[in-house]
N, C-alpha and C positions, 0 to 999 in steps of 0.2 A: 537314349531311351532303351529302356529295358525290353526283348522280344525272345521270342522261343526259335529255337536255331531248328530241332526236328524232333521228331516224332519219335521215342527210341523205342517205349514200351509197354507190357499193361502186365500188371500184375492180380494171380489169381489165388486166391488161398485156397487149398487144398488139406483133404486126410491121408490120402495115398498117393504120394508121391511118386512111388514106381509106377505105380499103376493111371495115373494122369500123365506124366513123363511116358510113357510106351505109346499112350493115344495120339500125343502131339507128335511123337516120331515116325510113328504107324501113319500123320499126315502128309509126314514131309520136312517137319522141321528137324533140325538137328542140334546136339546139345553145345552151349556153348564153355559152361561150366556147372559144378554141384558145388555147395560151400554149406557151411552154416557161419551164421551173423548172432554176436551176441554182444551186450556190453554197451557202453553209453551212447554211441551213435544211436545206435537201433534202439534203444530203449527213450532218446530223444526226440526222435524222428517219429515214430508210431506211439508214441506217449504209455506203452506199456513196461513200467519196469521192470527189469529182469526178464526181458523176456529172450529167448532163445529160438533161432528160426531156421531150418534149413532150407537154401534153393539151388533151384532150377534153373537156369536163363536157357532160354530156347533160341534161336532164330531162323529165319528161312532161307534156303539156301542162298540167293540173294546177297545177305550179308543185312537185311532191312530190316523190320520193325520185329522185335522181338517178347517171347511171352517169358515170364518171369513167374515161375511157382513157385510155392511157399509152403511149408508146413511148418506149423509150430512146433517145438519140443515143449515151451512153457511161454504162457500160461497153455492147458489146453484150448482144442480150437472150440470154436462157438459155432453150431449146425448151424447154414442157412437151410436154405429153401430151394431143394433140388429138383421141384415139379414144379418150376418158377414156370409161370406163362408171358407170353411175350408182351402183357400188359403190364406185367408187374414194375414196378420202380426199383429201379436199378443198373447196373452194370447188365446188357442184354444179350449179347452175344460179340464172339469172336470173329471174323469174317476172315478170307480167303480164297484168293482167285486161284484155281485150279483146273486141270486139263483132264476129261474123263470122267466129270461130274458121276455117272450112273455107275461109273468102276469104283469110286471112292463108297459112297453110299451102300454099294451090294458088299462092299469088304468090310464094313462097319455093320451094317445089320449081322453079318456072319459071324463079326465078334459083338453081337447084344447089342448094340449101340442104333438103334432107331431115329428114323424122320419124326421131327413133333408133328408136318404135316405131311405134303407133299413136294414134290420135284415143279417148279411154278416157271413160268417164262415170263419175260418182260420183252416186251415191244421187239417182239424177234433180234434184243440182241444179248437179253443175256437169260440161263435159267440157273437157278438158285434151288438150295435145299437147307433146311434147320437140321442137324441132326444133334440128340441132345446126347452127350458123350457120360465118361467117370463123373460123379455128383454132380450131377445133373447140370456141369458146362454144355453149355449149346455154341455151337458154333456153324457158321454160316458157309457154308461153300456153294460157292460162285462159276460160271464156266459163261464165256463169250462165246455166244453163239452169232450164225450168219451173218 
C-alpha cells in the first residue's frame, strides 16, 4: 500500500525573492540551496510550458520541514491576494514554534512587518501571533508558555 513517508515541505510563490528569502532567514531558517528549474520536468509537473522558475529551499535549523520559494522568470507571476484575511480559502499561513515570541514580533514591526491582530494565549500553554510578512505571507509564530 502506497503511504506518505513525511512531511518535507510547502511551497510559496513569490515577486521578490531576496526580499522573502531575508524574512525567512531574519526567522531563523537557513538556506539550503538557490537554483533555477526549467525544461520538461517543471514544465510537466506545473503544466506551464516553458516556463522558468528560480528557488529557494529554506529549512530550519533542525534539519525538518522545509519552505520552498519560487519565483518565476516565465511566464510572468500572477498577483494574488496579499490582504488575504484569515477566512479567505486558501493556503493560510506558515507556522512556527519559537522561543521569544514578543523579541521576534518587536524585530518584525521594526522592519514594517505588522501583527494582523494580536499576541493571543491559549489555555496557559501556548501564545501565538499572525504576523503578515513580504506579500502579504502570514505566518504564525508560536511560543509554549507555562
Amino acid at each position: 500500500m502506497a503511504r506518505i513517508m513525511r512531511f518535507d515541505h510547502v511551497g510559496v510563490t513569490v515577486q521578490d525573492l531576496d526580499r522573502v528569502t531575508a524574512f525567512f532567514v531574519g526567522l531563523g531558517l537557513e538556506v539550503e540551496g538557490r537554483t533555477f528549474v526549467e525544461g520538461d520536468f517543471i514544465d510537466t509537473v506545473i503544466a506551464i510550458p516553458n516556463s522558468r522558475t528560480e528557488i529557494v529551499m529554506l529549512r530550519t535549523p533542525d534539519g525538518g520541514t522545509g519552505v520552498e520559494l519560487s519565483s518565476f522568470v516565465r511566464p510572468e507571476p500572477v498577483p494574488g491576494s496579499p490582504s488575504a484575511m484569515a477566512n479567505e480559502l486558501g493556503l493560510r499561513s506558515l507556522a512556527f514554534e519559537v522561543d521569544g515570541l514578543e523579541a521576534h514580533v518587536d524585530r518584525l514591526a521594526a522592519e514594517g512587518y505588522g501583527l494582523v491582530g494580536g499576541i493571543g494565549r491559549h489555555e496557559d500553554a501556548w501564545q501565538m501571533a499572525y504576523v503578515r510578512g513580504p506579500e502579504g505571507i502570514i505566518v504564525a509564530l508560536a511560543e509554549r508558555i507555562g
